[in-house]
C-alpha positions as CSV (number, residue, x, y, z in Angstrom):
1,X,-8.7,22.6,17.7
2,X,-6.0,20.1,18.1
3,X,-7.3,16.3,18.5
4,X,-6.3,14.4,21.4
5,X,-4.3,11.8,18.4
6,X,-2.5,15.5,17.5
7,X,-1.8,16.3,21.2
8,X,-0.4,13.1,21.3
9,X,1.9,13.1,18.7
10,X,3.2,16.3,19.3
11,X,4.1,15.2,23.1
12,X,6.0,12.4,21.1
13,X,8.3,14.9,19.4
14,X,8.5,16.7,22.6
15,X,9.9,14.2,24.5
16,X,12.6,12.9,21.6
17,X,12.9,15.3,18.7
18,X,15.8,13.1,17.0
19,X,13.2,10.7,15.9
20,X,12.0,13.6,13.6
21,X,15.4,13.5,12.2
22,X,15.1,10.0,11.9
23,X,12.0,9.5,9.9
24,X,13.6,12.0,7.2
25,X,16.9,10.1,7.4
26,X,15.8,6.3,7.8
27,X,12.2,6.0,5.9
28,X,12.6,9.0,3.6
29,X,15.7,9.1,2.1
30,X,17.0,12.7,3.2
31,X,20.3,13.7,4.2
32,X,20.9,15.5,7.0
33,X,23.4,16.2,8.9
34,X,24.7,13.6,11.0
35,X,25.8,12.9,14.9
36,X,23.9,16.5,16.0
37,X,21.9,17.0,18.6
38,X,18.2,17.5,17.8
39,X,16.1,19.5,20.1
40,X,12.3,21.3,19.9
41,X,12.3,24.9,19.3
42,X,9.7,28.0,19.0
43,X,7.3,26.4,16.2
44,X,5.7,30.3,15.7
45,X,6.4,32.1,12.3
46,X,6.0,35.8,12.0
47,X,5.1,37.1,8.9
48,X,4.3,40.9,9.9
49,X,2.1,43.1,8.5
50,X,0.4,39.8,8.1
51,X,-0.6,37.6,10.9
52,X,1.8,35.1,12.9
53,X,1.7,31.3,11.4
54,X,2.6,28.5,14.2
55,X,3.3,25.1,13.0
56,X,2.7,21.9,14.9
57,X,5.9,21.5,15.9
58,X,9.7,22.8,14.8
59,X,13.2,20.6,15.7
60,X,16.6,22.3,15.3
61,X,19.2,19.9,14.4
62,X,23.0,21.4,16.0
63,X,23.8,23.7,19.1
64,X,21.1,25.6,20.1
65,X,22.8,28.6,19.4
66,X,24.2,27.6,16.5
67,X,22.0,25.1,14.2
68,X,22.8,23.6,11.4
69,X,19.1,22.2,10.5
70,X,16.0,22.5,10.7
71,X,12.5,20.1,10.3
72,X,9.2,21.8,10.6
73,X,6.9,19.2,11.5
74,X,3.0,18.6,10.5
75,X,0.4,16.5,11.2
76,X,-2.6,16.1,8.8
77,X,-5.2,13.7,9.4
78,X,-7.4,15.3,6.8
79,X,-6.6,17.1,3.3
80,X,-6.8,20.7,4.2
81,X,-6.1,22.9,1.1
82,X,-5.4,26.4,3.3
83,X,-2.8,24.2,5.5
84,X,-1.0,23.0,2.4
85,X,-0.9,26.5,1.1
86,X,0.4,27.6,4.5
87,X,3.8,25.1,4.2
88,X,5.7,27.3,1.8
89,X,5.4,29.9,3.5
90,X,6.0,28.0,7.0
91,X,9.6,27.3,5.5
92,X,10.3,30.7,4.1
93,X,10.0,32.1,7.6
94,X,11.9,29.7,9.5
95,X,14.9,29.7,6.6
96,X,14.8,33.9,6.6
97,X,14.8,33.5,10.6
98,X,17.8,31.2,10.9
99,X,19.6,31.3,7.7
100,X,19.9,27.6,7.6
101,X,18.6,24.7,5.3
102,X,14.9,23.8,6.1
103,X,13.1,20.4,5.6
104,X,9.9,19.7,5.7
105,X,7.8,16.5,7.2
106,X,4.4,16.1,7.0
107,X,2.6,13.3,9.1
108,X,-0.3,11.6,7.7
109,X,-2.3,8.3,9.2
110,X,-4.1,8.1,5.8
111,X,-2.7,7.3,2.8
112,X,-5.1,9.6,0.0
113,X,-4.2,12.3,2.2
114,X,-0.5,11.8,2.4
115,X,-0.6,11.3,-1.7
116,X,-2.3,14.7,-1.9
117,X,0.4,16.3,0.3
118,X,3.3,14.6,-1.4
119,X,2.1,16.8,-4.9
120,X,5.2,19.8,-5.2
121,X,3.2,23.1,-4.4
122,X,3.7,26.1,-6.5
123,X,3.9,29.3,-5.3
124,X,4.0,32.8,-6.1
125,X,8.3,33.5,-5.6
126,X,10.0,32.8,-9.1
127,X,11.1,29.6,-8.8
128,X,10.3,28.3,-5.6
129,X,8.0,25.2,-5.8
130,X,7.7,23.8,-2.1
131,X,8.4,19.5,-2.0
132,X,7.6,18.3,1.6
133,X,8.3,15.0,2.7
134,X,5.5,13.1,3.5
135,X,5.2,10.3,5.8
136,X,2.3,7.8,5.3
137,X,1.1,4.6,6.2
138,X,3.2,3.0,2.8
139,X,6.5,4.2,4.8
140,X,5.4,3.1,8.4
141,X,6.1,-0.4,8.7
142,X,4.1,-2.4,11.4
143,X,6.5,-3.9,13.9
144,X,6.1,-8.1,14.7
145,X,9.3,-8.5,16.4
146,X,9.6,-7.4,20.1
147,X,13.5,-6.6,20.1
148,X,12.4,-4.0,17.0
149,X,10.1,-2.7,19.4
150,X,12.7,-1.9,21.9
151,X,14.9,-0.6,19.5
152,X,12.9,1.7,17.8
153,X,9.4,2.5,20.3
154,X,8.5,5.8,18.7
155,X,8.4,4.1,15.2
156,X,6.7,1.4,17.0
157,X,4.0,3.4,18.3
158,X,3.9,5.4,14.5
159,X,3.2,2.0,13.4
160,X,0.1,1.6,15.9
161,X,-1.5,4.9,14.4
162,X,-1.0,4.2,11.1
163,X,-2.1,0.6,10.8
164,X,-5.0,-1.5,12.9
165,X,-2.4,-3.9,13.8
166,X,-3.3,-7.6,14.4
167,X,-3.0,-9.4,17.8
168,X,0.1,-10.2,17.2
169,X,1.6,-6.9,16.4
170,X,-0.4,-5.7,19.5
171,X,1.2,-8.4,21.2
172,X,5.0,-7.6,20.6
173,X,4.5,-3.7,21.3
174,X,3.6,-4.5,24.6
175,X,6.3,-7.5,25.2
176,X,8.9,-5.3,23.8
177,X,8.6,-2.4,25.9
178,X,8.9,-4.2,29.3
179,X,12.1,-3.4,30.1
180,X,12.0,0.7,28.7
181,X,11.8,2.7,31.8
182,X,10.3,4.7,29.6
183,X,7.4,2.2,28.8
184,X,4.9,4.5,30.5
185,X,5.0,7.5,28.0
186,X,4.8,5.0,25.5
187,X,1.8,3.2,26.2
188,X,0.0,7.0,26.8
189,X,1.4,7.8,23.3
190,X,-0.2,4.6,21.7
191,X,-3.8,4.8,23.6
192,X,-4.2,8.0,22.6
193,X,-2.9,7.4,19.0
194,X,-4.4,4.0,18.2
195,X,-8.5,3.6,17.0
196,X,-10.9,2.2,18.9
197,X,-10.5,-1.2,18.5
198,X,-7.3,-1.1,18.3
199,X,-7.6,0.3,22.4
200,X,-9.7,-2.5,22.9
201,X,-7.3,-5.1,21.8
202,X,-4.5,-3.3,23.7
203,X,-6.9,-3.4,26.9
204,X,-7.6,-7.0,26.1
205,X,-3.6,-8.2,26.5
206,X,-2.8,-5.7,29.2
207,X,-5.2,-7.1,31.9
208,X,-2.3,-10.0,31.9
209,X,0.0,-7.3,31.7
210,X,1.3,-4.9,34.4
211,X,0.3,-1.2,33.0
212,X,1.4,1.6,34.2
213,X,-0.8,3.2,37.0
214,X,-1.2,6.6,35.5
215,X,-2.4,5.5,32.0
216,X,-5.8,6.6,30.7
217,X,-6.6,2.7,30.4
218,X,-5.1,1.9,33.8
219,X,-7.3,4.8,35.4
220,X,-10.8,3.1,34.1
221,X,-9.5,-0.1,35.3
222,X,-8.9,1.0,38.7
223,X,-12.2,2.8,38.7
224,X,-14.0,0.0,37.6
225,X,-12.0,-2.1,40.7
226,X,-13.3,0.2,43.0
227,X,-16.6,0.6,42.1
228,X,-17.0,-3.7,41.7
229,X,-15.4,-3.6,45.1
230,X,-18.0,-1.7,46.8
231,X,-21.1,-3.3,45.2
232,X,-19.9,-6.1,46.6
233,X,-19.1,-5.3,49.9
234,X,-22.4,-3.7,50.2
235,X,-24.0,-6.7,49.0
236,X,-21.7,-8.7,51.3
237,X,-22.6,-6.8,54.4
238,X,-26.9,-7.5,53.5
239,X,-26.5,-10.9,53.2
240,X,-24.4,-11.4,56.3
241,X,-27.4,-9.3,58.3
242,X,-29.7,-11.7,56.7
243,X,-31.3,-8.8,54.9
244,X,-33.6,-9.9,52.1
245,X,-32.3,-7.9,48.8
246,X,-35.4,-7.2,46.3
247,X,-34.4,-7.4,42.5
248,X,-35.0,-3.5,42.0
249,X,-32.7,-2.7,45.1
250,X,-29.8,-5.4,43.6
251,X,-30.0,-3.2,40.3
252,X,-29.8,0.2,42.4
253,X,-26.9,-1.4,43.6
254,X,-25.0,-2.7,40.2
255,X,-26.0,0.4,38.3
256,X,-24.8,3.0,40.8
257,X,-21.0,3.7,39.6
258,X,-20.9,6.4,42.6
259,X,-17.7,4.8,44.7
260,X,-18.3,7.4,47.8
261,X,-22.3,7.1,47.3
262,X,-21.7,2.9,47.5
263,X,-19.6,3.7,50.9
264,X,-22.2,5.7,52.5
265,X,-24.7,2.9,51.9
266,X,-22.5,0.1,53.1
267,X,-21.8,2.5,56.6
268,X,-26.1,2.1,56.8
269,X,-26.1,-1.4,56.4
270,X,-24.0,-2.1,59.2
271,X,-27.0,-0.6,61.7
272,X,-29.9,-0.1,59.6
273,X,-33.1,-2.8,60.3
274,X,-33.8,-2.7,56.7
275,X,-32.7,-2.3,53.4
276,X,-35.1,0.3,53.1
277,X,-33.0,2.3,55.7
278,X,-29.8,1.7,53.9
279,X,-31.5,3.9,50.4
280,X,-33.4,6.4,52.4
């Protein structure tokens, strides 16, 4: 089953299928064809009598009636031998569908498993020996410089995955997406791409930094407001009733992370005679 990095990477591609194009063109060296649009299309492969093969994603390059290209697009975070004997095949079917040129990228965060991907694969077809194109963390440059951020965000955010970037890096990701209206997918992208403590130094610089109110980190936060917010109104609402507050009723209170539970208990404070009332 897909991770929630792979999810994230194939929303990436979703939302701007030219950067595909772009990694082939700018960090690997391919030609392609140039000033096209690029857009995502049906990434399953049938092979009948055998099964149907889907890839993780497919971009056409050209009209969508009409293309002139296309990238089938992989993302390995582990060497899987029965993937990599899939790829030829993946290409076959997609260049026997549309009758058009067919490149292939593979994606990988770690570098031994992009080397074993890069090795040509040999197959059973006279003379057809697949070569994908592999992208790993040797061709994914970590971005220092805030206006490269802006530029280029999905490299940027390719850069997060692939490298545990210092504070600094962190730093200018953040500063140079400010003004993308965008900025929100892109900070989704990154949490969900980026290792632990890579999150962590990401949380550490956006709690000086306005984050979007839908993100996964932004969510926590807010939870975490809400649930500080009502310990201490309960505990606010005791003390002003001059109710005494025993050290096993103070933890009851700080450990309970139930917001509606904390309400219900601050609504009994304001009548009860003790704090026994307040937990019964």
């Amino acid at each position: 089953m897909p991770s929630n990095r792979h999810d994230a990477l194939g929303t990436l591609f979703d939302d701007h299928p030219a950067f595909a194009a772009e990694i082939l063109t700018d960090l690997l060296g391919v030609e392609l064809p140039a000033d096209v649009s690029a857009h995502v299309v049906d990434r399953t492969f049938n092979t009948r009598p055998s099964s149907d093969l889907q890839a993780d994603k497919v971009v056409a390059l050209g009209p969508p009636q009409d293309p002139v290209h296309a990238i089938i697009i992989e993302f390995q975070q582990e060497w899987d031998a029965r993937k990599r004997d899939q790829l030829p095949r993946y290409a076959a079917a997609l260049w026997l569908r549309l009758q058009r040129p067919v490149t292939l990228l593979v994606i990988c965060p770690k570098a031994a498993v992009a080397t074993r991907y890069t090795e040509p694969i040999e197959t059973d077809l006279p003379g057809y020996v697949c070569r994908p194109h592999v992208l790993g963390p040797h061709q994914i440059p970590v971005i220092t410089d805030p206006s490269e951020v802006a530029a280029h965000p999905e490299l940027a955010v390719l850069g997060i995955m692939a490298h545990d970037p210092d504070e600094k890096a962190a730093e200018a990701f953040v500063s140079g997406l400010e003004k993308n209206h965008d900025a929100q997918r892109y900070y989704d992208y990154t949490y969900s791409l980026a290792t632990p403590p890579v999150r962590h130094l990401l949380e550490k610089i956006m709690k000086s930094t306005p984050w979007p109110a839908t993100s996964p980190w932004a969510k926590e936060q807010q939870s975490r407001g809400k649930v500080s917010e009502a310990q201490q109104s309960l505990l606010t609402v005791l003390n002003a009733r001059g109710m005494e507050v025993s050290a096993a009723e103070r933890e009851r209170i700080t450990s309970c992370s139930d917001v509606a539970q904390l309400r219900d208990w601050i609504k009994r404070a304001v009548t009860a005679e003790a704090t026994a009332d307040v937990f019964s």
